[in-house]
Every structure is written in structure tokens, then in C-alpha cells.
PASEBA-1860 file (N, C-alpha, C; in nm, 3 decimals):
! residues 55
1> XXXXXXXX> 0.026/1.268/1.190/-0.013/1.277/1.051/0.015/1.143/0.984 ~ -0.090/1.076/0.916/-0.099/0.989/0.872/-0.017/0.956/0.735 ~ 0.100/0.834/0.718/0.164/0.837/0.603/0.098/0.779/0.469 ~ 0.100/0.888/0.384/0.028/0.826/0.270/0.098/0.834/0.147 ~ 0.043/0.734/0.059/0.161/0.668/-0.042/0.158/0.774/-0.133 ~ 0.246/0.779/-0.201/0.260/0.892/-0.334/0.184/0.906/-0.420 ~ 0.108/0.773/-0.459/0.002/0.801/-0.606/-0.151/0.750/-0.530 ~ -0.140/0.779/-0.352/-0.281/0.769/-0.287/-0.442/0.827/-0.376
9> XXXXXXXX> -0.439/0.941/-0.380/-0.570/1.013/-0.400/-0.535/1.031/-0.550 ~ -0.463/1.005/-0.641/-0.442/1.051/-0.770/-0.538/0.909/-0.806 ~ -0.460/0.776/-0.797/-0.476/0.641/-0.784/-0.663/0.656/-0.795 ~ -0.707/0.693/-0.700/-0.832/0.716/-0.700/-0.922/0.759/-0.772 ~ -0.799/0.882/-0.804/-0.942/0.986/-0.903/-0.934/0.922/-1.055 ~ -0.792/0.826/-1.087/-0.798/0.787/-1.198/-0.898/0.677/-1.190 ~ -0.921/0.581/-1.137/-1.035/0.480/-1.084/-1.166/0.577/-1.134 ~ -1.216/0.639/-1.036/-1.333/0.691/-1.058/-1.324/0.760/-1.222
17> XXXXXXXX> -1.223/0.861/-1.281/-1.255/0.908/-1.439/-1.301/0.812/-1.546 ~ -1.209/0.712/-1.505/-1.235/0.512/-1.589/-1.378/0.490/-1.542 ~ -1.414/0.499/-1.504/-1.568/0.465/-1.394/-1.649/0.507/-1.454 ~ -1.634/0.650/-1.507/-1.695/0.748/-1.560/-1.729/0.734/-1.695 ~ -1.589/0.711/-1.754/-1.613/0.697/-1.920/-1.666/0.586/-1.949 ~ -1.620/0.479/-1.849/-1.678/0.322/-1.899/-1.828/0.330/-1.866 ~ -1.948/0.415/-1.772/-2.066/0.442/-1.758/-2.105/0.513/-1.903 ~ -1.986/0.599/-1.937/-2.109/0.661/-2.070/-2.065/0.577/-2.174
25> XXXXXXXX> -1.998/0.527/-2.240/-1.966/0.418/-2.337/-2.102/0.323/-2.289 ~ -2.125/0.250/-2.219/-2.194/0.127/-2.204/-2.357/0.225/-2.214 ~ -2.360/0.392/-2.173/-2.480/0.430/-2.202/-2.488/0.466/-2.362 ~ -2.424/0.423/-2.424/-2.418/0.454/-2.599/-2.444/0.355/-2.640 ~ -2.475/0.213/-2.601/-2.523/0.147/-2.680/-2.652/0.141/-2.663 ~ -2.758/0.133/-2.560/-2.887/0.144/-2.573/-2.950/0.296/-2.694 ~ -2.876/0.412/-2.706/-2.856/0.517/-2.768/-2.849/0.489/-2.914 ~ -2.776/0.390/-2.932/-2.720/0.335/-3.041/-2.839/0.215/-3.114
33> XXXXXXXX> -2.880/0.179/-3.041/-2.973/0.095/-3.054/-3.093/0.131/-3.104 ~ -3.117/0.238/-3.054/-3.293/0.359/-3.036/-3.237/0.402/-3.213 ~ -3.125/0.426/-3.246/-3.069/0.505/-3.386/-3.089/0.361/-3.454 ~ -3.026/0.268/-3.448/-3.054/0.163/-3.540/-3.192/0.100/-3.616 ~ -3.270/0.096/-3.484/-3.427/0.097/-3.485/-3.473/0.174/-3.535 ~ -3.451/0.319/-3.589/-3.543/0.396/-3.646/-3.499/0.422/-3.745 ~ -3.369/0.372/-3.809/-3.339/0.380/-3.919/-3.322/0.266/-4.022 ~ -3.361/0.147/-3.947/-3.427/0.004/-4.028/-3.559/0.036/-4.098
41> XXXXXXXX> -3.673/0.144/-3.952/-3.809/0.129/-4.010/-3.800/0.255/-4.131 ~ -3.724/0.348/-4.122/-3.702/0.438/-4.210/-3.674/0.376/-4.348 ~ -3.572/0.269/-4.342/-3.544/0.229/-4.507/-3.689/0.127/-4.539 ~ -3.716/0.034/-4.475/-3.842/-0.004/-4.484/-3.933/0.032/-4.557 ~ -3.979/0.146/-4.500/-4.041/0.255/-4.550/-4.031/0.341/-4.690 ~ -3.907/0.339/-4.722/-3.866/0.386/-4.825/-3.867/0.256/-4.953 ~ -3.845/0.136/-4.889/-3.825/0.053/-4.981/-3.918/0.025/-5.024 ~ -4.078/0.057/-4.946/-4.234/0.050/-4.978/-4.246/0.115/-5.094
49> XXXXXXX> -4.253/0.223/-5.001/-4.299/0.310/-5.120/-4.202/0.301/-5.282 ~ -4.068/0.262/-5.305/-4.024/0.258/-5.416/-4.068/0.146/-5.466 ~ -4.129/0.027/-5.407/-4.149/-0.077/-5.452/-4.305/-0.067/-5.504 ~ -4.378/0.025/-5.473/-4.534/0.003/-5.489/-4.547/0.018/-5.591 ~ -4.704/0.023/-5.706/-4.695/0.052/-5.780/-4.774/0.127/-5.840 ~ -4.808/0.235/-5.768/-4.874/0.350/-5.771/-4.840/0.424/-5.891 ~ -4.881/0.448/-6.010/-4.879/0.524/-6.062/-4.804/0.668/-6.076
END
């Protein structure tokens, strides 16, 4: 039986959970991005129309 260190497979799974969260953090900014973009053309939009002078 093979000797293995005390914080062997724990060591690991904490690696991979970090792995994990740091994949969805870095997937929140393209996310984040798609929200920024549609809420520039949104005020845009709003700033049109308050600015026109339509009657």
C-alpha cells in the first residue's frame, strides 16, 4: 500500500474547486459585457427620444 501524504486528494480537490470558480468569474465578464452593451444602446435611445422635438 502506497504511502500517501495527509492533505494528498484534499490538496487536489481544493485545486480543481479554485479551477472552477476562477472558470465562472472569468465567464462573467463576457456576460457582463452583453449587459453593458445593451444598456448603453438603451439610454441612447432614451436620450433620442427625450431630445427630439416632436411635439
Amino acid at each position: 500500500m502506497p504511502c500517501r501524504s495527509r492533505y494528498g486528494s484534499r490538496a487536489g480537490q481544493t485545486m480543481i474547486e479554485y479551477l472552477i470558480i476562477a472558470a465562472m468569474l472569468l465567464a462573467t465578464v463576457p456576460v457582463m459585457a452583453v449587459f453593458l452593451r445593451a444598456l448603453r444602446q438603451q439610454s441612447a435611445r432614451t436620450l433620442e427620444l427625450a431630445a427630439s422635438e416632436y411635439p
